[in-house]
PAFI-887267 format. One record per residue (C-alpha): residue in one letter; z, x, y. Coordinates in steps of 0.05 Angstrom, whole numbers, plus 5000, padded with zeros to 4 digits. Layout:
N
@res = a&c3 = Z&c1 = X&c2 = Y;
...
This chain:
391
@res = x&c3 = 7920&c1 = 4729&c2 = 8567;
@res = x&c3 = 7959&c1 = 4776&c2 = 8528;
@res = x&c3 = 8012&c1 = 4783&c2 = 8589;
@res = x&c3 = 8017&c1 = 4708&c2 = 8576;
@res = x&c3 = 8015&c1 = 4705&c2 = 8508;
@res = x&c3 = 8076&c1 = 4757&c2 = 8518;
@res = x&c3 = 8110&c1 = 4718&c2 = 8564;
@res = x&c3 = 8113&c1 = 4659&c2 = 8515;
@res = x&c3 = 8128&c1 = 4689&c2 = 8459;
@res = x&c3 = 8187&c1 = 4714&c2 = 8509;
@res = x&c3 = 8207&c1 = 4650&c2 = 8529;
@res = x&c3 = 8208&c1 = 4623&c2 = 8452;
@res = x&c3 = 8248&c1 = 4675&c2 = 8435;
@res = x&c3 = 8306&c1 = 4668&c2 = 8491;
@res = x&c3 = 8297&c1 = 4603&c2 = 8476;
@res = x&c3 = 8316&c1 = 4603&c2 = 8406;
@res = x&c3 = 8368&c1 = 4650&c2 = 8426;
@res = x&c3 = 8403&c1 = 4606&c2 = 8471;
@res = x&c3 = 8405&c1 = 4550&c2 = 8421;
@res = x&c3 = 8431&c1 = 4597&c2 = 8357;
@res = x&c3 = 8485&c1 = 4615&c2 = 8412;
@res = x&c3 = 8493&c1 = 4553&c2 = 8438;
@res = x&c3 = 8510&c1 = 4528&c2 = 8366;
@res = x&c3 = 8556&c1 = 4580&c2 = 8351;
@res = x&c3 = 8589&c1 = 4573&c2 = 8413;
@res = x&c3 = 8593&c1 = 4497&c2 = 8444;
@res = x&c3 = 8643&c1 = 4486&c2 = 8499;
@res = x&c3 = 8673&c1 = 4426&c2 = 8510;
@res = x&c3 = 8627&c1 = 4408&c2 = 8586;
@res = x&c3 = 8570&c1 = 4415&c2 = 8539;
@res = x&c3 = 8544&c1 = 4337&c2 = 8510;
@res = x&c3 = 8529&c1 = 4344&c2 = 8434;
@res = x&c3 = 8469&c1 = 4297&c2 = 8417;
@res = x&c3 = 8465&c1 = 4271&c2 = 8351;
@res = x&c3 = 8463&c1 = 4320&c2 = 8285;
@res = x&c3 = 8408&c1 = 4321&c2 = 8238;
@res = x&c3 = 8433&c1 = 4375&c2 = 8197;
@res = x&c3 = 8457&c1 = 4360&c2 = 8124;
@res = x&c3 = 8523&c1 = 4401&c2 = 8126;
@res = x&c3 = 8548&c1 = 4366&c2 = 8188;
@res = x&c3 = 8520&c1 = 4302&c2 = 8192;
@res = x&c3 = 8572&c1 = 4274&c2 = 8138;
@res = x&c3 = 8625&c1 = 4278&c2 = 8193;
@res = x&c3 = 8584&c1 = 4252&c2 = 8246;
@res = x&c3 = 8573&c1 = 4189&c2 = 8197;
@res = x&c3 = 8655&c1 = 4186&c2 = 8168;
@res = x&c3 = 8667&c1 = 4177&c2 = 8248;
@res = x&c3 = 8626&c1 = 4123&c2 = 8265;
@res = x&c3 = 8643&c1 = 4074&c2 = 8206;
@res = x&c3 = 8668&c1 = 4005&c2 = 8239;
@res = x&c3 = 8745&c1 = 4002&c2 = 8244;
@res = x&c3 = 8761&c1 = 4080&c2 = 8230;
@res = x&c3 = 8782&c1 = 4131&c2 = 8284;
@res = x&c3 = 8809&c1 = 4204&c2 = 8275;
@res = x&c3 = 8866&c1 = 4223&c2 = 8279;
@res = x&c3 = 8888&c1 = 4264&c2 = 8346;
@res = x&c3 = 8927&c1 = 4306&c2 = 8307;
@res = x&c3 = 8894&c1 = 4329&c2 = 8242;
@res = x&c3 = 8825&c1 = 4290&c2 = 8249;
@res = x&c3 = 8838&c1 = 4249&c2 = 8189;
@res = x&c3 = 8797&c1 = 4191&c2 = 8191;
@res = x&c3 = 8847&c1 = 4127&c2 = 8196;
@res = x&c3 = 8841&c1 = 4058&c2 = 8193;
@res = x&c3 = 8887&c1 = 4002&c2 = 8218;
@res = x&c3 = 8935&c1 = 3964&c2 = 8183;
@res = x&c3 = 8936&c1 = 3906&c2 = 8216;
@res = x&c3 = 8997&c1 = 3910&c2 = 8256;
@res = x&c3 = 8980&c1 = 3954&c2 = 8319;
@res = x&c3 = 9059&c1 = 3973&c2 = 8325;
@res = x&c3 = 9059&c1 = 3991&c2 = 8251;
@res = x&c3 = 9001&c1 = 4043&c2 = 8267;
@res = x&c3 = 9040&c1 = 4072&c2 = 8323;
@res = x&c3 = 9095&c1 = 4083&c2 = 8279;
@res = x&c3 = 9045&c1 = 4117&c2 = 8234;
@res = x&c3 = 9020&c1 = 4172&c2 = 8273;
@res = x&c3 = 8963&c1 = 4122&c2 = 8296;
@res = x&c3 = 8938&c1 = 4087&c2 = 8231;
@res = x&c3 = 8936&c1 = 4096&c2 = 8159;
@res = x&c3 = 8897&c1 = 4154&c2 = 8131;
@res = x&c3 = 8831&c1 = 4145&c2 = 8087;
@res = x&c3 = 8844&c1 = 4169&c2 = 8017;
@res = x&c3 = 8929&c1 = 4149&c2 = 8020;
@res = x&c3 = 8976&c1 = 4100&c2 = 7989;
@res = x&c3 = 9027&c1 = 4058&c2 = 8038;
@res = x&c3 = 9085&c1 = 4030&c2 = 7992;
@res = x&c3 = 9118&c1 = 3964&c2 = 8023;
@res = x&c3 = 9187&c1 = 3960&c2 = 7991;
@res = x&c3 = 9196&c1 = 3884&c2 = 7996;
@res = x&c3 = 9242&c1 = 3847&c2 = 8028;
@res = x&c3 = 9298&c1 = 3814&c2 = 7976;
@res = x&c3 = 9264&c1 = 3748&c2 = 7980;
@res = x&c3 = 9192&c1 = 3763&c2 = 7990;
@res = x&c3 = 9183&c1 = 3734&c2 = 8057;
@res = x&c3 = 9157&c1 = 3787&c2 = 8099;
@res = x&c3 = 9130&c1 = 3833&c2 = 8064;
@res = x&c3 = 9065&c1 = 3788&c2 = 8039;
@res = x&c3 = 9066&c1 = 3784&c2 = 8120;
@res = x&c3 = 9041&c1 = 3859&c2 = 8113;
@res = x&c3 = 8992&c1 = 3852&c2 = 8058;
@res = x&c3 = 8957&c1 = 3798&c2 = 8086;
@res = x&c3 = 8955&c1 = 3831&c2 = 8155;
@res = x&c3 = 8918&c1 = 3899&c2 = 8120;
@res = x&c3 = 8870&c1 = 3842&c2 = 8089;
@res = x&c3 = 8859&c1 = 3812&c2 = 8142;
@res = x&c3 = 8835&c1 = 3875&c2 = 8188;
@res = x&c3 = 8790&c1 = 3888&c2 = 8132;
@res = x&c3 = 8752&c1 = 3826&c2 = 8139;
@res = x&c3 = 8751&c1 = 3831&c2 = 8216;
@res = x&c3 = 8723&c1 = 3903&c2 = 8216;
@res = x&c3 = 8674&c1 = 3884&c2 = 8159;
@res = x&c3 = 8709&c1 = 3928&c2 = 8107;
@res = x&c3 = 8698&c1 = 3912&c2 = 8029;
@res = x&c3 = 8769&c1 = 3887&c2 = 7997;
@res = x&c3 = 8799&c1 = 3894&c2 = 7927;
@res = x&c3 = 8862&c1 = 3842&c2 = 7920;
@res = x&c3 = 8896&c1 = 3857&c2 = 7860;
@res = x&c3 = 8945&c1 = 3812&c2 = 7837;
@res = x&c3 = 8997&c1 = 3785&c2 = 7776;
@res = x&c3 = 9030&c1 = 3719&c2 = 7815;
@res = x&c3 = 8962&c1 = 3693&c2 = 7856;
@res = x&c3 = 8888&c1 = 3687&c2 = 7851;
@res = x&c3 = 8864&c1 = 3729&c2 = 7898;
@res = x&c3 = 8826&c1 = 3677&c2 = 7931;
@res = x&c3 = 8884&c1 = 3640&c2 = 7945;
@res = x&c3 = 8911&c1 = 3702&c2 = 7984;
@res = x&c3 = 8844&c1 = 3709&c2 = 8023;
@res = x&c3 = 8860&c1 = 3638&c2 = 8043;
@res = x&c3 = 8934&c1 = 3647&c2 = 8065;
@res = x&c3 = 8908&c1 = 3706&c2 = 8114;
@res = x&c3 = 8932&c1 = 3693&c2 = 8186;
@res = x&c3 = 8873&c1 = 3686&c2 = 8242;
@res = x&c3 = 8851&c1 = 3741&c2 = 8288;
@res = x&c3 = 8875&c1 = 3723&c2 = 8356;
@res = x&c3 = 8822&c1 = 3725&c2 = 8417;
@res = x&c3 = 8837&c1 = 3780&c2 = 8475;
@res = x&c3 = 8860&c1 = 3730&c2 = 8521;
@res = x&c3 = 8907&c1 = 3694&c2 = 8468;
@res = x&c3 = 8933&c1 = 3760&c2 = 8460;
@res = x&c3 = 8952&c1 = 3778&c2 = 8527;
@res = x&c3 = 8988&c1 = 3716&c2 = 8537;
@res = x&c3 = 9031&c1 = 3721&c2 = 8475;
@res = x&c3 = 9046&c1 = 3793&c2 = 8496;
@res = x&c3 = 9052&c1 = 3779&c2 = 8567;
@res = x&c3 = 9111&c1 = 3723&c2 = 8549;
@res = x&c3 = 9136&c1 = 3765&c2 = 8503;
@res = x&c3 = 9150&c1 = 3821&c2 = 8550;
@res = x&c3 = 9177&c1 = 3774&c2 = 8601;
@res = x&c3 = 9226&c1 = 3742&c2 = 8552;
@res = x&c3 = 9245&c1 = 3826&c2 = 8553;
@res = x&c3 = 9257&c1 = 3825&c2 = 8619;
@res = x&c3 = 9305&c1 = 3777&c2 = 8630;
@res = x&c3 = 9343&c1 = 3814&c2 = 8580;
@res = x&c3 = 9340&c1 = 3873&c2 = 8605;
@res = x&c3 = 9396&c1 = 3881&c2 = 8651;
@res = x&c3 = 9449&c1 = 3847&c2 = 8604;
@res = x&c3 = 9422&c1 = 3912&c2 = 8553;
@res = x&c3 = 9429&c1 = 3967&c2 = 8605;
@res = x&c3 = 9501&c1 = 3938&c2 = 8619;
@res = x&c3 = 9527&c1 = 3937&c2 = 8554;
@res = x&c3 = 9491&c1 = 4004&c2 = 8531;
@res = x&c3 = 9444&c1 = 4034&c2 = 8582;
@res = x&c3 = 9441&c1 = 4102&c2 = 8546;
@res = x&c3 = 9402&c1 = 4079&c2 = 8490;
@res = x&c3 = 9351&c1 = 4048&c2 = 8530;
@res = x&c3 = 9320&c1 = 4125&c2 = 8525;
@res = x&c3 = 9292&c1 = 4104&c2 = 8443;
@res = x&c3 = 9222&c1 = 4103&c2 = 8425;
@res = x&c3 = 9190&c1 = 4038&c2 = 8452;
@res = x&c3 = 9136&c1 = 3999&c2 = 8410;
@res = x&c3 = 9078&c1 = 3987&c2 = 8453;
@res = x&c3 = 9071&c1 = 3918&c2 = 8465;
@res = x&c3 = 9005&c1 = 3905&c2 = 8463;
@res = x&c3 = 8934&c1 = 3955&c2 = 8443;
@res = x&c3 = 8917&c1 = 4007&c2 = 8503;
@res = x&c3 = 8858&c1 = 3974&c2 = 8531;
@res = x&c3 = 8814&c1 = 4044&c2 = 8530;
@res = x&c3 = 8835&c1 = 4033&c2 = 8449;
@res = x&c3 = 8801&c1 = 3988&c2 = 8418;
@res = x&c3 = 8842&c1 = 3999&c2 = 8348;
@res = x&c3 = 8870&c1 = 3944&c2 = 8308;
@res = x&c3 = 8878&c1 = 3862&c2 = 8322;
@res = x&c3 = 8935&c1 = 3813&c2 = 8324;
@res = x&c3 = 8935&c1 = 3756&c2 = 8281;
@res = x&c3 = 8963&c1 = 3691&c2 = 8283;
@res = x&c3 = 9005&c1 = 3683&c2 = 8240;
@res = x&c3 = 9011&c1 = 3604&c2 = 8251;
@res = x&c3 = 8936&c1 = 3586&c2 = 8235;
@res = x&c3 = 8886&c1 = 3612&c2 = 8175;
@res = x&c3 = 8824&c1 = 3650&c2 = 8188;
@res = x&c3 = 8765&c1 = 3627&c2 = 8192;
@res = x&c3 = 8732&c1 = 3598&c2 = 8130;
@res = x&c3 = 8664&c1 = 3630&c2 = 8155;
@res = x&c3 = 8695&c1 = 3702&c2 = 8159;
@res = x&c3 = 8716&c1 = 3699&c2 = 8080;
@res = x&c3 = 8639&c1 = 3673&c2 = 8063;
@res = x&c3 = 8617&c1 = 3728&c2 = 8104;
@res = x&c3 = 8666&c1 = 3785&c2 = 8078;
@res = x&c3 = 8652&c1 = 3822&c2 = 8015;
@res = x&c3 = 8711&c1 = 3833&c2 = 7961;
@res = x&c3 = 8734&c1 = 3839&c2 = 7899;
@res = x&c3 = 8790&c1 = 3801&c2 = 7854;
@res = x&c3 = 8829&c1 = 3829&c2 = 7797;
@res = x&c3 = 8877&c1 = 3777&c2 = 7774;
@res = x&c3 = 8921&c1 = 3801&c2 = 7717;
@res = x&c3 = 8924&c1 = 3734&c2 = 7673;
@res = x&c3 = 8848&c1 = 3735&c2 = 7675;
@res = x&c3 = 8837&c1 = 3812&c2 = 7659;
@res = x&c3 = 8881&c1 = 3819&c2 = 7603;
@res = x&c3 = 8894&c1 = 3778&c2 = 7535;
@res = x&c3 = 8970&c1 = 3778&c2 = 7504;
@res = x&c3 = 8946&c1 = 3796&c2 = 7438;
@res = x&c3 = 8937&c1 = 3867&c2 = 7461;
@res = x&c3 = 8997&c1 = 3907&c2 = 7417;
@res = x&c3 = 9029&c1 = 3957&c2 = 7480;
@res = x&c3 = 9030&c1 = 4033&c2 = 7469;
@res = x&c3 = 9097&c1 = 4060&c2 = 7483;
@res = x&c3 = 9061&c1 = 4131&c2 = 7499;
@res = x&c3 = 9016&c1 = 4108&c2 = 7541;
@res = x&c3 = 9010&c1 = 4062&c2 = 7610;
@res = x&c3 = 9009&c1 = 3985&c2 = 7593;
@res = x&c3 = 8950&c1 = 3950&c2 = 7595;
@res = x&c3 = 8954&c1 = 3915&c2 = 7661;
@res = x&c3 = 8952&c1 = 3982&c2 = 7689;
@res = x&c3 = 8895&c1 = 4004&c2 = 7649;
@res = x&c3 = 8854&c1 = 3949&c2 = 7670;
@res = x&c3 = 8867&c1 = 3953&c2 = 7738;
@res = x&c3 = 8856&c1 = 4035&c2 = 7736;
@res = x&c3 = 8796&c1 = 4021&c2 = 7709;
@res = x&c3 = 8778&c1 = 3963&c2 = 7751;
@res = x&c3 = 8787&c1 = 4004&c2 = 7814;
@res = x&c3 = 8740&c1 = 4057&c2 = 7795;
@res = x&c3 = 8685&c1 = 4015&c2 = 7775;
@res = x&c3 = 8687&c1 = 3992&c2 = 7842;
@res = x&c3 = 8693&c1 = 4061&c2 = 7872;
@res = x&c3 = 8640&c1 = 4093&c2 = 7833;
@res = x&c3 = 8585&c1 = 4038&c2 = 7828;
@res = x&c3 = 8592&c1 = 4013&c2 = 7902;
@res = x&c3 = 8587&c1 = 4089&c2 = 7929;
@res = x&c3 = 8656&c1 = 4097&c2 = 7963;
@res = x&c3 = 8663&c1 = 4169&c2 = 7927;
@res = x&c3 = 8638&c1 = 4223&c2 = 7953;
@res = x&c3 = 8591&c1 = 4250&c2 = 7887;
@res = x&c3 = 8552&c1 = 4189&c2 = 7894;
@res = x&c3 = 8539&c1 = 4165&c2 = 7968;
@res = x&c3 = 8525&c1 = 4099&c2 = 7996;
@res = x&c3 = 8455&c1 = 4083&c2 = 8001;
@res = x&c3 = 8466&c1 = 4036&c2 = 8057;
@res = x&c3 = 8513&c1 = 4042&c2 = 8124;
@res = x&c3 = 8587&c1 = 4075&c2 = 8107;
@res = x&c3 = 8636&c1 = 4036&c2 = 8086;
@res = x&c3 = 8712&c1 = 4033&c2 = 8076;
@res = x&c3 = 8744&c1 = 4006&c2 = 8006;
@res = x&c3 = 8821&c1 = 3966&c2 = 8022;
@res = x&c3 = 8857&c1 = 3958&c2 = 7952;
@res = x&c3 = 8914&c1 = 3912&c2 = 7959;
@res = x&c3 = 8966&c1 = 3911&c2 = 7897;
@res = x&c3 = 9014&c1 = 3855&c2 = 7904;
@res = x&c3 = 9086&c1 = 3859&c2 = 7872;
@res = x&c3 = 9065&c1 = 3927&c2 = 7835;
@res = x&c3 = 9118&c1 = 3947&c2 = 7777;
@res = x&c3 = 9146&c1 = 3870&c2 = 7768;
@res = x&c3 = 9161&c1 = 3840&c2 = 7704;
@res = x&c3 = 9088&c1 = 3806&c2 = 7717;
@res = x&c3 = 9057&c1 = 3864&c2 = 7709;
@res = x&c3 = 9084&c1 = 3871&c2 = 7639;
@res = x&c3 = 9128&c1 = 3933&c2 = 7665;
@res = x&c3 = 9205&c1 = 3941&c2 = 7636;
@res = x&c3 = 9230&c1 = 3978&c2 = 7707;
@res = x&c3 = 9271&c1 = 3913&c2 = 7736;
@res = x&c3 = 9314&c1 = 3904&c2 = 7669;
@res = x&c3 = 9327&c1 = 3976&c2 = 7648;
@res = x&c3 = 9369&c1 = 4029&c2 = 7668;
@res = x&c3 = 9341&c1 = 4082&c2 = 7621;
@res = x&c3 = 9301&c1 = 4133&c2 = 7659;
@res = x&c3 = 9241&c1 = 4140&c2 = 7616;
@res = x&c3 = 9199&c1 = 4198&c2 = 7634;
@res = x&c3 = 9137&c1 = 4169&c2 = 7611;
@res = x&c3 = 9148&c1 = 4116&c2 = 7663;
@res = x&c3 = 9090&c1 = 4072&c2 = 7663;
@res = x&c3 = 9087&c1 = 4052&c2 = 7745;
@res = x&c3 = 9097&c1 = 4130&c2 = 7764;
@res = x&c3 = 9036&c1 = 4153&c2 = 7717;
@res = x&c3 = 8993&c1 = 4097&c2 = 7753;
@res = x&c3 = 9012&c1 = 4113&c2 = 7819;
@res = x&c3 = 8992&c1 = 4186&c2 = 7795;
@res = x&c3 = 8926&c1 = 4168&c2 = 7776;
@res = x&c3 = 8914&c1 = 4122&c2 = 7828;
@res = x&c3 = 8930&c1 = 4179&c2 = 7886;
@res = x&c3 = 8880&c1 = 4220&c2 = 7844;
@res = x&c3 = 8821&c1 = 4169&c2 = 7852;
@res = x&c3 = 8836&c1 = 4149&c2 = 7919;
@res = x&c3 = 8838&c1 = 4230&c2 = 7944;
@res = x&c3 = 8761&c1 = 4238&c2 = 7936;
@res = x&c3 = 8740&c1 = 4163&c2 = 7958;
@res = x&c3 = 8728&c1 = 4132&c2 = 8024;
@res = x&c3 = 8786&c1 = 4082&c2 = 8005;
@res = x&c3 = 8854&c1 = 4069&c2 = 8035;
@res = x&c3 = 8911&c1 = 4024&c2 = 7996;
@res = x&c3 = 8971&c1 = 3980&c2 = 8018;
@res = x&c3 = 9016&c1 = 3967&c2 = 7954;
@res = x&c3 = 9079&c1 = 3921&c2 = 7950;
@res = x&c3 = 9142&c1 = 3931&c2 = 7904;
@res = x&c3 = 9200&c1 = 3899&c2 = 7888;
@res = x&c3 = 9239&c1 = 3970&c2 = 7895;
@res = x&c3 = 9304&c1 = 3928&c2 = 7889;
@res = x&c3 = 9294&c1 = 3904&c2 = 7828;
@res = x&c3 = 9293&c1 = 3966&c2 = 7803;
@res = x&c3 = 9358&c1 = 3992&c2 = 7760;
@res = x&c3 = 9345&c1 = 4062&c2 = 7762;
@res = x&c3 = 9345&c1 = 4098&c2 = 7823;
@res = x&c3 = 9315&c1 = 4160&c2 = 7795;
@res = x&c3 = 9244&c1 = 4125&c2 = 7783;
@res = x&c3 = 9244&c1 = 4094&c2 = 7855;
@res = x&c3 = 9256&c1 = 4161&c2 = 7882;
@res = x&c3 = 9195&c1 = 4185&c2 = 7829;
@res = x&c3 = 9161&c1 = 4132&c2 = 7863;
@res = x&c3 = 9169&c1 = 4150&c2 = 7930;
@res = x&c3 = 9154&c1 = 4218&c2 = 7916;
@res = x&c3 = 9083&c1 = 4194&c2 = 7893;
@res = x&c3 = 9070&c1 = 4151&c2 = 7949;
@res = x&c3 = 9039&c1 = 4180&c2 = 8018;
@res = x&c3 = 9080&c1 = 4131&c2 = 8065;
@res = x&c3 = 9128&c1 = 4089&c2 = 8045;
@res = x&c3 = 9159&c1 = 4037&c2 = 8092;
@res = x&c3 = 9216&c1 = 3985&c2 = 8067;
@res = x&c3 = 9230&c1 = 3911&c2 = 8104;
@res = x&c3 = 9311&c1 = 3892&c2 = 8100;
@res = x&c3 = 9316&c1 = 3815&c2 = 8118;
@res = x&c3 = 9382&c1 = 3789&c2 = 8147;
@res = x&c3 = 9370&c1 = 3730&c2 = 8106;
@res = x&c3 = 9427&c1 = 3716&c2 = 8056;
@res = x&c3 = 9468&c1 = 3789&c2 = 8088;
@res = x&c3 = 9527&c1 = 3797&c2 = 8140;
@res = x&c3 = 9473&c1 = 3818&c2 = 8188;
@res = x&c3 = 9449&c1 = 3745&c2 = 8189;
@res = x&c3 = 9511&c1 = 3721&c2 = 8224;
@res = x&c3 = 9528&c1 = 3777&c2 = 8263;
@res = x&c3 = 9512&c1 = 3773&c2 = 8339;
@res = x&c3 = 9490&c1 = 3845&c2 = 8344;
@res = x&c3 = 9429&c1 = 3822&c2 = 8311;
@res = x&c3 = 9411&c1 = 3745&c2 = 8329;
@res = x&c3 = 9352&c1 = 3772&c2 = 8372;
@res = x&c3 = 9320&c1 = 3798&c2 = 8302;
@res = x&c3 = 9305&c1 = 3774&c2 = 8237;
@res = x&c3 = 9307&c1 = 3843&c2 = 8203;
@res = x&c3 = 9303&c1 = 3917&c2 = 8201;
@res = x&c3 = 9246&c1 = 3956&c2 = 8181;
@res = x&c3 = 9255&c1 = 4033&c2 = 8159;
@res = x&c3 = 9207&c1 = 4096&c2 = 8162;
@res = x&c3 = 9221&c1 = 4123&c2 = 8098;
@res = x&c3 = 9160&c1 = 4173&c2 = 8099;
@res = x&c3 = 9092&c1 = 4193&c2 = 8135;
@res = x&c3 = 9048&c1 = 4234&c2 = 8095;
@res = x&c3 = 9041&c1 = 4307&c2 = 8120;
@res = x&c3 = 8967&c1 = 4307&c2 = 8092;
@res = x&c3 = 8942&c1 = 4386&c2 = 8070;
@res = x&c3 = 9024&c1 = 4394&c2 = 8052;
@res = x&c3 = 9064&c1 = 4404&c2 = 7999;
@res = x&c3 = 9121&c1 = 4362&c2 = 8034;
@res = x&c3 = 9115&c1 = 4294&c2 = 8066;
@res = x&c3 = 9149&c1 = 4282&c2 = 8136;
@res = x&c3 = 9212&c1 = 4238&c2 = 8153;
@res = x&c3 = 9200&c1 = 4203&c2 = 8213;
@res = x&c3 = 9252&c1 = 4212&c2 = 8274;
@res = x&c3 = 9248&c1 = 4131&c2 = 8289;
@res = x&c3 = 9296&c1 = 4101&c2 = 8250;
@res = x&c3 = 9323&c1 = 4043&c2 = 8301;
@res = x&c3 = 9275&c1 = 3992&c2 = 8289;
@res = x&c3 = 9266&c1 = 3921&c2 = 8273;
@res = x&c3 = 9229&c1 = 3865&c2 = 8261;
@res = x&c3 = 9224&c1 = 3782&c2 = 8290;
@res = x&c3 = 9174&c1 = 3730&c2 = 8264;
@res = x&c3 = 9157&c1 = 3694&c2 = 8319;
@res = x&c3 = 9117&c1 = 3629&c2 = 8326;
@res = x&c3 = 9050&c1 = 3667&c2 = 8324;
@res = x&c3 = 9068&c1 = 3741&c2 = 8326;
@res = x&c3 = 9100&c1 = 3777&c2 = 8277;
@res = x&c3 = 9133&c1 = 3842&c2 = 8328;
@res = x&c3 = 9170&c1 = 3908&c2 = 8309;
@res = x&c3 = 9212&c1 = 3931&c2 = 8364;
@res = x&c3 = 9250&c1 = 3994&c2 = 8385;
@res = x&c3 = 9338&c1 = 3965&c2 = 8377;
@res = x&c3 = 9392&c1 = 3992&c2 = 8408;
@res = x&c3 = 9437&c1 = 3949&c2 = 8361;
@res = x&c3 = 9445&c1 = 4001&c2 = 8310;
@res = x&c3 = 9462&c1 = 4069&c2 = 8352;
@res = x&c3 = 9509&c1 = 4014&c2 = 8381;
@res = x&c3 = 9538&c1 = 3998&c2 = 8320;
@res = x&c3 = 9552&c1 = 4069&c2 = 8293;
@res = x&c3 = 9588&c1 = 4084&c2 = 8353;
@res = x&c3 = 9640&c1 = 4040&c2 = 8346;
């Protein structure tokens, strides 16, 4: 009995030594079942929240912006917790393209929305959002989109085969990744899918009264409200990390349309005076702040050239995590010039966030561009440009 009694208390001990080594030391052939423990099961949850992924190279969680080729370009998505700034096209016409694509991958992947907004009711926007197109829909748009490629093709590598070597856009989603949706861009989605979809409005006429005297020291009040909107959604919902979600995880998607236009009440477009108490810079300061320690991710659009002074947009820039501007052809030299009749714009990199830095990155791609096509709106790797600047 007692050799027995040894012999167990053997086998409990080896045993507990083989799991205290096995959790200091886990190789990668070993299968990790699920974690009870309170220090790592926060990870284990941030990971399996619907429409997120890590990131292969830093593990930042991501999310999708809507535009599959956009979150190529992005090192594979948008990170949790960062600020994408859409300088908008001269007329407005595709850059709203964007917004409502990030919107509309929130509703998909069942993620709560905040539209924020000084021109429309956010419930018109949520109405105007294109339709999630089925797999097979998909693959045929892509597949006659890649043959319309092809017959192109050999014209390109005549006239200038060398730069046939640039970064390619994939075409369509890796099938192993299921990451992101097209949209069509031609119908509206599903009235069902709104119903279903939780969000949050902040329209400026209806938040703020014009008797309110402005404080030159201070921001203005459409930015107060909207500061303060923003974190009584953060807060009481959960999406902070002080006070967690009672139910499932969950990702926040604040949408700011037209952000530092004279709708917002902000003096930027009509003055050249650099005012260091700029009012847009100190809310994108505070907004960074809030967003840093939340499970929220945010798209903003502004009208960067209506802005006089080029000192604040670079302040602007600065205080963004990625910013990405749309050039249309529309009403430009580029409209008429053959180099560019395959396109209807370019689309430029300005900066990816280098998170856990003190320096953000400059992306290599620059050659890109953009067509709206009947249902697809496509960004595309051009030689056009490194044929351009060598003649």
């Amino acid at each position: 009995m007692a050799a027995a009694a040894t012999c167990s208390t053997g086998t409990r001990s080896t045993g507990s030594m083989v799991v205290a080594a096995s959790r200091n030391n886990v190789t990668s052939f070993q299968r990790r079942g699920p974690r009870t423990s309170g220090t790592d099961s926060g990870c284990s949850r941030l990971v399996s929240i619907s429409g997120t992924r890590p990131s292969v190279r830093n593990g930042q969680l991501l999310v999708s912006t809507g535009l599959p080729a956009l979150d190529q370009l992005l090192g594979g998505g948008l990170a949790v917790g960062t600020v994408l700034l859409i300088e908008e096209d001269k007329y407005n016409i595709y850059s709203p393209l964007l917004f409502k694509y990030f919107l509309a991958e929130g509703i998909v992947t069942g993620h709560t929305l905040l539209v924020a907004s000084a021109k429309e009711d956010p419930a018109d926007i949520l109405q105007e959002l294109p339709a999630p197109l089925l797999d097979d829909n998909c693959k045929k748009e892509c597949d006659e989109d890649i043959c319309n490629h092809k017959t192109e093709s050999n014209v390109k590598m005549k006239i200038a085969w060398r730069y046939q070597l640039l970064p390619k856009i994939e075409a369509r989603p890796v099938s192993s990744s299921r990451f992101g949706h097209y949209y069509d861009v031609s119908k509206r989605i599903p009235q069902e899918l709104i119903e279903a979809s939780k969000w949050h409005g902040f329209f400026l006429p209806e938040k703020i009264s014009s008797t309110l005297n402005e404080d030159p020291c201070s921001l203005n009040h459409g930015y107060i409200k909207l500061l303060q909107f923003i974190q009584n959604i953060i807060y009481k919902e959960g999406f902070d990390g002080s006070n967690p979600q009672k139910k499932q995880k969950n990702i926040l998607r604040i949408g700011i349309q037209n952000l530092g236009s004279p709708l917002w009440g902000d003096d930027i477009c009509w003055t050249e005076n650099c005012d260091s108490n700029c009012s847009l810079t100190k809310f994108l300061y505070m907004l960074r702040g809030l967003l840093r320690t939340s499970l929220s991710a945010c798209i903003i659009t502004v009208p960067t050239h209506l802005i006089q002074n080029k000192a604040i947009i670079a302040r602007v820039t600065n205080l963004s995590d990625t910013v990405v501007g749309l050039e249309s052809f529309i009403g430009s030299e580029k409209e008429t010039n053959p180099l560019y009749k395959d396109y209807h714009g370019l689309i430029h990199i300005r900066q990816i966030p280098q998170l856990n830095n003190l320096i953000c990155d400059v992306s290599d791609v620059k050659d890109l561009a953009f067509k709206l096509k009947r249902k697809l709106f496509t960004i595309e790797g051009t030689w056009v440009q490194a044929l351009v600047r060598n003649y």
